[in-house]
Backbone bond lengths (Angstrom), bond angles and torsions (degrees), N, CA, C in turn:
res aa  C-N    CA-C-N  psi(-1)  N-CA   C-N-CA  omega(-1)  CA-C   N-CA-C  phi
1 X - - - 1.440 - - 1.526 109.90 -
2 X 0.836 123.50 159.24 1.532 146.45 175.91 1.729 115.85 -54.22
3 X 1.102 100.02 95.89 1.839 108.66 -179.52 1.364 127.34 -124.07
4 X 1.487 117.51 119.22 1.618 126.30 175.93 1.291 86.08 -96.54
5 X 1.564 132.93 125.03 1.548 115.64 133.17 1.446 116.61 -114.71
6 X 1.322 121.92 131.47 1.657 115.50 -176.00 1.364 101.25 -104.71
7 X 1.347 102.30 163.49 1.496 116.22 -152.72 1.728 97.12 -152.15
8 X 1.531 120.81 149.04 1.522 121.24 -179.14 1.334 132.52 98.60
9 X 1.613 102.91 -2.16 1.076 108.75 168.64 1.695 123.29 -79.47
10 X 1.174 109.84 162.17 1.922 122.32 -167.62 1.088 106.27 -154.87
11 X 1.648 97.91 -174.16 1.740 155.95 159.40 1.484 90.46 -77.11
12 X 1.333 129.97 118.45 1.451 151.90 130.51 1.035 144.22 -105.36
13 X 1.409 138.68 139.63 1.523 126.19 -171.77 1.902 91.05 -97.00
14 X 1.348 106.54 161.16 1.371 136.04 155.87 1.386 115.21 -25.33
15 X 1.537 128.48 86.26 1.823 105.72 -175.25 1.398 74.80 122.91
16 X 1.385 167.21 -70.59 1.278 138.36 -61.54 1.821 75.39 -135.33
17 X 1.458 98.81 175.12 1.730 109.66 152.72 1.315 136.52 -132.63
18 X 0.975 152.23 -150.93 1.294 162.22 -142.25 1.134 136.94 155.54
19 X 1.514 147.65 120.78 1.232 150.35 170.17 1.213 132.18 -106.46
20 X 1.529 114.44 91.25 1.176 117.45 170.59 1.580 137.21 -80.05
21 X 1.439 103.34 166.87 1.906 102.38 -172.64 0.930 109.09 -146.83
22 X 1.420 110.12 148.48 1.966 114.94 -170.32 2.092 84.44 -128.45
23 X 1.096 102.98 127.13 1.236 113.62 158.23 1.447 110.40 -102.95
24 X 1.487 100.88 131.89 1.964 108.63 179.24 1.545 103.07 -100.70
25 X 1.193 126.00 163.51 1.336 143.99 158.44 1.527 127.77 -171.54
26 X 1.146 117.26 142.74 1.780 115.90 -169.39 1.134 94.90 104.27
27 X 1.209 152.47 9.62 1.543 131.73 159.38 1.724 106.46 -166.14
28 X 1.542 120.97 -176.63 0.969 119.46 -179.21 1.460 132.10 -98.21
29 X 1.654 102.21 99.19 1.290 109.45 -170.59 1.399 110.20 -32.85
30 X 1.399 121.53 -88.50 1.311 133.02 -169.51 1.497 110.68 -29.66
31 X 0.874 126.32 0.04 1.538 131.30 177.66 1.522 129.32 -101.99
32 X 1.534 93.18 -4.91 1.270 99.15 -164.90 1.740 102.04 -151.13
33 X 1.771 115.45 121.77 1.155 112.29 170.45 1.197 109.28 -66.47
34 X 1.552 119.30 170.89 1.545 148.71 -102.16 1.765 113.71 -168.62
35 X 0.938 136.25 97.80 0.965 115.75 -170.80 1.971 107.04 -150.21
36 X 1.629 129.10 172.66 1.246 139.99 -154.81 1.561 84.73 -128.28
37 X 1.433 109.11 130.45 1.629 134.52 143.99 1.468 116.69 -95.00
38 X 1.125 129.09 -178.14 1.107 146.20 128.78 1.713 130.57 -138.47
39 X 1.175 145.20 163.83 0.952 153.47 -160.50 1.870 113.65 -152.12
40 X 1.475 124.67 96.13 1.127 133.33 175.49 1.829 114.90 -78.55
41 X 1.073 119.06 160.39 1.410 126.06 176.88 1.624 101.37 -55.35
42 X 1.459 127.22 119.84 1.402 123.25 167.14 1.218 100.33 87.41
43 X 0.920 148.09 -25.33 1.426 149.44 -170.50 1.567 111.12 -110.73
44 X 1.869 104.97 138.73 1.484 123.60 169.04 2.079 110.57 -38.20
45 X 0.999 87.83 162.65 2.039 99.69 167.04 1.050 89.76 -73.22
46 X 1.379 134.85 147.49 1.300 138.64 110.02 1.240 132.47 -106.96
47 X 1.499 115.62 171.48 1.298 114.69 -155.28 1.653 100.60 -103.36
48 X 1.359 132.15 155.63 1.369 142.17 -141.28 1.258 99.83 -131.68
49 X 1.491 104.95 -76.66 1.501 103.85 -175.08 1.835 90.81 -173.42
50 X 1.602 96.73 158.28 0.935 131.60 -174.29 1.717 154.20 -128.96
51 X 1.042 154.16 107.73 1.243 141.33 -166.13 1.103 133.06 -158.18
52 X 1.537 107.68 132.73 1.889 149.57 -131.17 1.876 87.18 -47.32
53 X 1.072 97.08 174.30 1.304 121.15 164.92 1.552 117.75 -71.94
54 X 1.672 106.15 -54.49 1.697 112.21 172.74 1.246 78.90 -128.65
55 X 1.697 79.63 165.67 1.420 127.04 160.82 1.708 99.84 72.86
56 X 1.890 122.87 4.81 1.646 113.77 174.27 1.310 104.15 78.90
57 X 1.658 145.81 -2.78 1.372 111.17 -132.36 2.092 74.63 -88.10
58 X 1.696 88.73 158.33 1.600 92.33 172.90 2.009 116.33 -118.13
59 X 1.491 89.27 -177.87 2.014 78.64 179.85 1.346 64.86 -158.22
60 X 1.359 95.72 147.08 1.623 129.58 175.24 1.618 122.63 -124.21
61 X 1.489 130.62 159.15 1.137 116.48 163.45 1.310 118.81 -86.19
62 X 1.599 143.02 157.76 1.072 134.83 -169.63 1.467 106.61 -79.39
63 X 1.138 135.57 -7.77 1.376 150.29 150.83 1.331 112.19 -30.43
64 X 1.414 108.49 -37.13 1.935 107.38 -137.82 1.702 92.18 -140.44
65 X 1.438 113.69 -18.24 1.396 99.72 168.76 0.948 115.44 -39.73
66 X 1.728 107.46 156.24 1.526 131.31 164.41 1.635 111.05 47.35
67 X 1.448 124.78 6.57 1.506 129.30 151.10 1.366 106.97 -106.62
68 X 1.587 134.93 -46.70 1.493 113.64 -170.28 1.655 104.28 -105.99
69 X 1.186 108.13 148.35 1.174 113.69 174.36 1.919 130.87 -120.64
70 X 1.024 139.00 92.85 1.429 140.50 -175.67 1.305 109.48 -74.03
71 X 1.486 98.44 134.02 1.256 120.64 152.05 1.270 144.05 -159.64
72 X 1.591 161.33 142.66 1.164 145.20 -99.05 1.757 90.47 -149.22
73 X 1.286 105.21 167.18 1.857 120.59 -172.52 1.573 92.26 -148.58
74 X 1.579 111.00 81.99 1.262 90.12 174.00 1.652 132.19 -61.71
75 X 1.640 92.40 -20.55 1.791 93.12 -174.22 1.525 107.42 -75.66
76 X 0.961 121.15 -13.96 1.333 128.52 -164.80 1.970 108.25 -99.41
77 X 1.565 116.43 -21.79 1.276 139.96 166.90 1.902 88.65 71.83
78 X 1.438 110.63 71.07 1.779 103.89 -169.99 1.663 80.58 -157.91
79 X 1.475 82.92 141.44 1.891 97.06 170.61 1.500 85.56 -140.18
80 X 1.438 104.20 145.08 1.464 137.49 -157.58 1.479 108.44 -117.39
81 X 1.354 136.77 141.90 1.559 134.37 166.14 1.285 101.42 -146.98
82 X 2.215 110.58 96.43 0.873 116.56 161.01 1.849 129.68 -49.74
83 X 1.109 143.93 156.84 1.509 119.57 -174.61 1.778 91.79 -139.68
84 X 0.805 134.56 135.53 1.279 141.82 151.24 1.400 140.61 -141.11
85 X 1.915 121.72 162.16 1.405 92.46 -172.22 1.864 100.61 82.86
86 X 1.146 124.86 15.50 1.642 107.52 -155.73 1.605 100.96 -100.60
87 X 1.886 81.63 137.68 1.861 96.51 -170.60 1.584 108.13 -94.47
88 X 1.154 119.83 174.87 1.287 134.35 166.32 1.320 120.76 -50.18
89 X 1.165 114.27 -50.78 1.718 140.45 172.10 2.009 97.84 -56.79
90 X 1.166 119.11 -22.32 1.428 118.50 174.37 1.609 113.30 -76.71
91 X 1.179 100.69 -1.90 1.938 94.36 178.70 1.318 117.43 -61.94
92 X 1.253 103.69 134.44 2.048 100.69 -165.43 1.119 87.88 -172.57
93 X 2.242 110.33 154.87 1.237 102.41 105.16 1.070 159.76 -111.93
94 X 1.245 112.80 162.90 1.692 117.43 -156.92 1.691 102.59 -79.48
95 X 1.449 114.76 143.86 1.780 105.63 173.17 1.823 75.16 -142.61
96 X 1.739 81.82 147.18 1.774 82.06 160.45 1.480 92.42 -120.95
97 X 1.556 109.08 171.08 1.222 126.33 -177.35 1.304 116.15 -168.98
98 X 1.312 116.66 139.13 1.623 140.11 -160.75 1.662 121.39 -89.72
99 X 0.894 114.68 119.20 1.737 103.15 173.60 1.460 118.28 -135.28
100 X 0.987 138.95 171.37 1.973 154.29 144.52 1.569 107.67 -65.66
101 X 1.689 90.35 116.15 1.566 92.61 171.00 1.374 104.62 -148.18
102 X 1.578 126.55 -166.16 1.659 102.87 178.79 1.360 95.06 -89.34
103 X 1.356 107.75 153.21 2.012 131.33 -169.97 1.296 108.66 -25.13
104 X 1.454 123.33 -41.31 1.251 123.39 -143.70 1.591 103.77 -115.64
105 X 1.015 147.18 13.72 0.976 154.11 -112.75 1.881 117.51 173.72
106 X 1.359 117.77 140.46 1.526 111.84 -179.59 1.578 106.92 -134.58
107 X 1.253 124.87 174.34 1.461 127.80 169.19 1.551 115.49 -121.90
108 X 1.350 117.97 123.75 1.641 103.15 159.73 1.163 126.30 -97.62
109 X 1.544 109.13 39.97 1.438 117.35 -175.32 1.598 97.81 -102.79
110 X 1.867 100.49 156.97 0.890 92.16 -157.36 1.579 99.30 -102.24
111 X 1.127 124.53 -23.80 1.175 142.82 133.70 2.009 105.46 -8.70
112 X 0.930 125.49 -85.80 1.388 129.63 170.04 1.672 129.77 -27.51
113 X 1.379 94.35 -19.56 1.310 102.07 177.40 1.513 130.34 -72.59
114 X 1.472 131.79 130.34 1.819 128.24 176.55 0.856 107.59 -76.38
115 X 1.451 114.25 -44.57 1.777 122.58 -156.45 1.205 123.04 -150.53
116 X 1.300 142.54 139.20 1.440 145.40 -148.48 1.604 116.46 -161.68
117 X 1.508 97.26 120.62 1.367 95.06 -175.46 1.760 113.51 -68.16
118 X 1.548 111.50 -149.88 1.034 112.49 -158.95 1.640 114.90 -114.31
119 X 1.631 108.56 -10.13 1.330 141.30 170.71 1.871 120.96 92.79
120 X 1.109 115.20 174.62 1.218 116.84 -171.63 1.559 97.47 -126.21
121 X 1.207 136.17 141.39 1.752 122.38 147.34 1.365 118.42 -67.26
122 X 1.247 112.48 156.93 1.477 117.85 -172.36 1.857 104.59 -141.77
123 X 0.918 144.91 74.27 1.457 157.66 -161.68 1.560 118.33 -95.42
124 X 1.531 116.25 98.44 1.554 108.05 -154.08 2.132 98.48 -130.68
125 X 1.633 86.47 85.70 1.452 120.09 -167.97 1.685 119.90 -101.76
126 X 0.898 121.39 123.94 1.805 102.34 162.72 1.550 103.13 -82.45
C-alpha cells in the first residue's frame, strides 16, 4: 500500500536547522511531484514548499523562502526539506505528500494532494 513516512523532525533553538525526510513506497515516486506541509496548533495546513516531477522545478511559500530548501532522491524514492534560519513561528507538524500535476510544475494546494504521510513534529524553542 501506499506510504509517506517522514522522519527528522525535533527540539531546535532559534537560528538553528533541521533535516527532514519523507520516504515514499506503494507507488511510483518519479511520477509524481512531492511536496512539504505543515500544520500548527489551531491553525489550517499549509503548504511549504514543493517540487515538480521533472526537471526539480520548485514553488515555495513566501514564509519559507530562501530558508527552506527541497529536494528529491529519486533512486532512493525520498524527498528532503532542508530548514534553516528556523523561527519560532516554524512550530509545526510537518506531513509531506505526493500528487499528479503537469511534469514541470508543482502545487501547494492542499486540495491537490493523493497521498499524505502521517507527519513529523518540528519544535523551534530556546
Amino acid at each position: 500500500q501506499v506510504q509517506l513516512v517522514e522522519s527528522g523532525g525535533g527540539l531546535v533553538q532559534p537560528g538553528g536547522s533541521l533535516r527532514l525526510s519523507c520516504a515514499a513506497s506503494g507507488f511510483t515516486f518519479d511520477k509524481y511531484a512531492v511536496g512539504w506541509f505543515r500544520q500548527a496548533p489551531g491553525k489550517e495546513r499549509e503548504g511549504v514548499a514543493c517540487i515538480s516531477e521533472l526537471d526539480g522545478n520548485t514553488n515555495y511559500a513566501d514564509s519559507t523562502k530562501g530558508r527552506f530548501t527541497i529536494s528529491r532522491d529519486n533512486a532512493k524514492n525520498t524527498v528532503y526539506l532542508q530548514m534553516n534560519s528556523l523561527k519560532p513561528e516554524d512550530t509545526a507538524v510537518y506531513y509531506c505528500a505526493a500528487h499528479t500535476y503537469p511534469r514541470t510544475t508543482c502545487s501547494l494546494s492542499r486540495s491537490a494532494q493523493n497521498f499524505w504521510g502521517q507527519g513529523t513534529q518540528v519544535t523551534v524553542s530556546s
